[in-house]
C-alpha positions, -999 to 999 in steps of 0.1 A, spaced: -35 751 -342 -4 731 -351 25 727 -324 57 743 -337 82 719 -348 114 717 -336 139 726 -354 168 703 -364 201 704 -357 223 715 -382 250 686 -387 289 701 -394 314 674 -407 349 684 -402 372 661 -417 403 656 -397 423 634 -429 417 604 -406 405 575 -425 389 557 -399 355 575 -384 336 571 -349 311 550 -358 299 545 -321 267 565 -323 253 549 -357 225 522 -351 227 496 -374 197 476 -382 222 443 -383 206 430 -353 203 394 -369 241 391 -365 242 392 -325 216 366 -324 238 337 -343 229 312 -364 202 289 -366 220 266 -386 235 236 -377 274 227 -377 269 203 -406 250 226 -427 281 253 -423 305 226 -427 289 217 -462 286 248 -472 319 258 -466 330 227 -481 314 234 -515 326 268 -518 361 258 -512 356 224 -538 341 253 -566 374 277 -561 402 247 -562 402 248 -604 404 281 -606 432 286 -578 451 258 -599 449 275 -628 458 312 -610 489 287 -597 499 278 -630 502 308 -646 520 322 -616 543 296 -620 545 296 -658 553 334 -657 581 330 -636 594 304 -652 596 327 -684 606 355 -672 636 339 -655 644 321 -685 649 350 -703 667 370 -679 687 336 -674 697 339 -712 708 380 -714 
């Protein structure tokens, strides 16, 4: 005959209004990040590198129209 399963314990979550949660007894299956890299410098360097070189147009243009907003609304409170 079967062996009788164990039962499982029943879970309660009590919520304290803390935002931040023990997470000390969750397993993660992340264990590639404690290894490292296998990559070399260079190869993070460049890739670093071209993300940075694809974002500078759009940070100009985020710049600019920071800039040109300002510059409009202190002209008009500049003329009241």
């Amino acid at each position: 005959m079967r062996d009788k399963k164990k039962k499982k314990e029943k879970i309660t979550y009590i919520d304290d209004g803390r935002t931040i949660s023990d997470m000390s007894g969750v397993k993660s299956n992340l264990d590639w990040t404690r290894k490292g890299t296998t990559s070399s410098f260079s190869d993070i360097w460049r890739t670093y590198w071209s993300a940075v070189r694809m974002m500078i147009k759009p940070m100009l243009v985020t710049i600019a129209f920071l800039i040109a907003a300002f510059l409009i609304v202190t002209l008009i409170f500049w003329l009241i």
